[in-house]
C-alpha positions, -999 to +999 in steps of 0.1 A: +124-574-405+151-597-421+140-629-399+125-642-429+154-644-455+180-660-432+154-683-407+154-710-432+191-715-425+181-720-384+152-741-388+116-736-375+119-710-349+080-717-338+083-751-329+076-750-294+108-763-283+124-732-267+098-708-265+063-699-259+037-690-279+048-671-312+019-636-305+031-607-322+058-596-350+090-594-335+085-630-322+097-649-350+133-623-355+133-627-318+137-668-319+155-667-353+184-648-340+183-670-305+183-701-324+213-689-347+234-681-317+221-713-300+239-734-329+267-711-337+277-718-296+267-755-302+292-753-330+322-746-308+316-759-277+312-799-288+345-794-306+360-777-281+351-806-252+359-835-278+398-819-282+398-809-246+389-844-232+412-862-264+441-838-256+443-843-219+444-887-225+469-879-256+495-859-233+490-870-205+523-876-186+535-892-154+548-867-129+579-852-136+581-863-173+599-843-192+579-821-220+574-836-257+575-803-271+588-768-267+568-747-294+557-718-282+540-700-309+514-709-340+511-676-356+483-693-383+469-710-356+467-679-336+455-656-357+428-684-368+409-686-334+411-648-327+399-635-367+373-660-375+357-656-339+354-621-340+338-622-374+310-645-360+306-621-330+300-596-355+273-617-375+258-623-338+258-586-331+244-573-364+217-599-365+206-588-327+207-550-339+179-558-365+151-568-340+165-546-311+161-513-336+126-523-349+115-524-317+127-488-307+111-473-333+074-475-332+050-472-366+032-438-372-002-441-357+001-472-334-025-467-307-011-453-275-015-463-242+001-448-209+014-477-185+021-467-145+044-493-125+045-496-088+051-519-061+034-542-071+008-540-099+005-524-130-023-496-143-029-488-179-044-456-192-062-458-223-073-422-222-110-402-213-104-411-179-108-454-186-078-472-166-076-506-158-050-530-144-051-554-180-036-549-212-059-546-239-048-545-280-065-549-312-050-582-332-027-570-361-028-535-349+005-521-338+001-503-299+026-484-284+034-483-246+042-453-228+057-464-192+068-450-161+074-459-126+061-441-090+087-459-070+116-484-081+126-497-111+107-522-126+104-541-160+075-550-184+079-583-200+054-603-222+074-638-234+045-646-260+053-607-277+093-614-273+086-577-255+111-567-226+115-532-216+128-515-180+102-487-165+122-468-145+114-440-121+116-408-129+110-410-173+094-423-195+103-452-215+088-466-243+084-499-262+054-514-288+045-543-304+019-560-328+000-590-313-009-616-345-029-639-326-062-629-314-075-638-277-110-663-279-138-659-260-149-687-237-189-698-237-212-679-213-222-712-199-183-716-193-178-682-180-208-686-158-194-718-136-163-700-131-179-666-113-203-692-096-172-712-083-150-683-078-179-667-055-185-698-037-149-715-031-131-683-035-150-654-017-149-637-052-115-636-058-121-645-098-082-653-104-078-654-143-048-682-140-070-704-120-094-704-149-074-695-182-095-664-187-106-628-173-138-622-156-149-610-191-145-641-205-112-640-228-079-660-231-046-639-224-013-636-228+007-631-197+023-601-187+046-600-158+075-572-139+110-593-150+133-569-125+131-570-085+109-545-075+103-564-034+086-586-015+056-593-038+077-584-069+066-619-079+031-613-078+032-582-100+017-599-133-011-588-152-030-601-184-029-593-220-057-592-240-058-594-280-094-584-297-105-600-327-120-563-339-117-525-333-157-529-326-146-553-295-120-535-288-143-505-278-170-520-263-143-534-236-134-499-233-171-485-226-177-515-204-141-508-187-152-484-157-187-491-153-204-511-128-218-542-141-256-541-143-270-559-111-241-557-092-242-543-061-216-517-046-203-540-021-198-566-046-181-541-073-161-533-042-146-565-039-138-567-072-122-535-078-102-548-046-091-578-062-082-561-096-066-529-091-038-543-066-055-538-033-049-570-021-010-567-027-012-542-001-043-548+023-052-579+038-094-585+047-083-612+070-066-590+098-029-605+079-004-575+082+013-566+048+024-534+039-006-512+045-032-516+074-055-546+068-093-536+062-108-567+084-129-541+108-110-512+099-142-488+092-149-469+121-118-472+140-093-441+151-056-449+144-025-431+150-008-415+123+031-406+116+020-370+127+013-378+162-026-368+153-057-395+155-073-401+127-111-419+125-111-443+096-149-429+079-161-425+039-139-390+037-105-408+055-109-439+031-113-411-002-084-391+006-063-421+014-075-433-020-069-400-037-039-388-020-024-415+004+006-399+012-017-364+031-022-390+064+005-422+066-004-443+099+020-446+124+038-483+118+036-480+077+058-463+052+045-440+024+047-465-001+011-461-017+004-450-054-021-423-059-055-431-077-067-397-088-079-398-119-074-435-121-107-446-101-144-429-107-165-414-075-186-444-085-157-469-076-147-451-048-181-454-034-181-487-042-146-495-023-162-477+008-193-498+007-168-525+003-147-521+036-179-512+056-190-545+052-159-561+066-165-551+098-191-578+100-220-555+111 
C-alpha cells in the first residue's frame, strides 16, 4: 500500500537478488520493507565490528596493567544508543504493520476458495462439488483462501505471492492475495513428449517439477506446507496456477473432475493416484509407508484394529475411500483424510479399476 512512496529510498526490490519471482501485490511491500531492514542492520553492524575490532588493538593491555580510565557513566552517550534505536525499531515495526494488515483484510468480492491440509497434501474446494489438489487463480483478480487442517498444524506458503499463513486444526484461518503475472501455456507438441516420456520412463507419474508444467500444460508457481507436519512434510507441495482470463479460468474448472476423453479407468486411476496424495500414503511397489501398499492388495482379507477380517473388494476400497476411519487395519493408525464429497463415483470407480490392475492378473 505505501511500498511505492518510500521503495525508492531502498532501491529495486525486484532485482532478483534476494527473492524469487515478484507474482502478486503484496510482493513488492513485502521486499521493500525486507530490504529496508536489511540496510538499516547493515547500517549498524559494519560500524559496530570496525569499533569493536579498533577498540580491542587500541586498549589492549598486558596482564595486570593497570586501567587507563575509571569513567563509569556517559549519560549523552547512553541515552544516544538506547533513544535513536528504539526510534528505528519503531520505523521497522510500523513499516511491517502496513503489509501485514493489508493482507488480513481481504477485498469485497475476491473469489473464494476452501483449502483442506493434511498429512501430507493439500485439496482445494472451488465449490459445486469440483476439488482438486492445485491452486488455480485468475491474473489480477484478488482470491481469498479459506483454510483448515484434519490433523496437525500445518502452513501454506507461496514465496512468488510473499503469502505465508499457518492452517491449524480445529478453525479456520484465512489469507488472500492477487497474482500479477499470468501462468503460459506450453505447445501441445511440447506437452505431448512429456505425457509420452512420463508414461514410458515414469509409469505415468507426470511430475510437474520434472517438466516445469502440469499435465494441463501451464507454468506454476510453487506452493509448499512451511511448518513440520511429519515424515513426508517435505513432500507436501502443490502448484499454483495463474489464468490469463475468467473464460480459462472456467473451462479448467469444467475440465477439473472429468475424465479425459479416451482415457481409460485404469489410466485415470493412476492419475488420480498420483494427484490427489495417494502415493504419500500407498506404495504400488509392496514399500510399506503409512497406509497398506496396493501392490496385489485387491482380493486379499486383512486383519483389522477390531479383531474382524476384512476382504479387500470394490465396496471395502469405497468406504475406505469415503470414510477410512469405519475399518483401520491392524498395524496402521487412523491417520487418513476423508474424500466424501471431494472425489465423484466416477473417480472412485476409476481408483478401483486402478488397484485391480495391480494385482498383475
Amino acid at each position: 500500500m505505501f511500498g511505492p512512496f518510500l521503495s525508492p529510498l531502498w532501491g529495486d526490490v525486484n532485482d532478483g537478488l534476494w527473492f524469487p519471482q515478484d507474482a502478486s501485490t503484496f510482493a513488492g511491500e513485502v521486499d521493500s520493507t525486507f530490504n529496508m531492514i536489511l540496510w538499516i542492520c547493515i547500517a549498524f553492524f559494519i560500524p559496530i565490528v570496525i569499533a569493536l575490532a579498533w577498540f580491542a588493538i587500541k586498549y589492549h593491555q598486558p596482564k595486570g596493567g593497570k586501567a587507563t580510565s575509571r569513567v563509569r557513566h556517559n549519560n549523552v552517550l547512553e541515552i544516544s544508543w538506547s533513544v535513536f534505536p528504539a526510534f528505528v525499531l519503531v520505523i521497522m515495526f510500523v513499516r511491517g504493520s502496513w503489509g501485514y494488515l493489508d493482507q488480513r483484510e481481504p477485498p469485497t468480492g475476491a473469489a473464494e476458495v476452501n483449502v483442506q491440509a493434511f498429512k501430507w497434501d493439500w485439496s482445494m474446494d472451488y465449490g459445486n462439488g469440483i476439488v482438486s489438489p492445485e491452486l488455480h487463480a485468475v491474473v489480477n483478480q484478488p482470491t481469498r483462501l479459506v483454510m483448515r487442517s484434519t490433523d496437525v498444524i500445518h502452513s501454506l506458503y507461496v514465496p512468488a505471492f510473499r503469502i505465508k499463513r499457518d492452517v491449524v486444526p480445529g478453525r479456520y484461518n484465512v489469507i488472500w492475495f492477487e497474482a500479477t503475472v499470468a501462468s503460459e501455456k506450453v505447445s501441445q507438441a511440447e506437452l505431448d513428449e512429456a505425457l509420452k516420456d512420463a508414461e514410458e520412463n515414469h509409469g505415468g507419474d507426470f511430475d510437474p517439477e520434472r517438466y516445469g508444467f502440469t499435465r494441463q500444460g501451464y507454468t506454476y508457481f510453487d506452493l509448499y506446507c512451511a511448518e513440520y507436519c511429519g515424515r513426508d512434510h517435505s513432500q507436501m507441495q502443490t502448484v499454483v496456477v495463474v489464468h490469463e482470463t475468467q473464460e480459462d479460468f472456467e473451462a479448467w474448472l469444467a475440465a477439473a473432475n472429468v475424465k479425459p476423453e479416451g482415457m481409460t479407468d485404469e489410466e485415470y486411476g493412476r492419475q488420480l493416484y498420483q494427484t490427489r496424495g495417494c502415493q504419500s500414503c500407498h506404495s504400488i511397489d509392496g514399500t510399506r509407508l503409512v497406509g497398506p501398499s496396493f501392490a496385489g492388495l485387491f482380493g486379499t482379507t486383512h486383519a483389522l484394529e477390531s479383531g474382524e477380517q476384512v476382504t479387500v473388494d470394490e465396496n471395502y476400497v469405497r468406504e475406505s475411500i469415503l470414510d477410512p476411519r469405519a475399518k483401520i487395519v491392524a498395524g496402521y493408525q487412523a491417520v487418513m483424510p476423508s474424500y466424501k464429497g471431494q472425489l465423484t463415483d466416477e473417480q472412485i470407480n476409476s481408483l478401483v479399476a486402478f488397484i485391480k490392475s495391480l494385482n498383475g492378473d
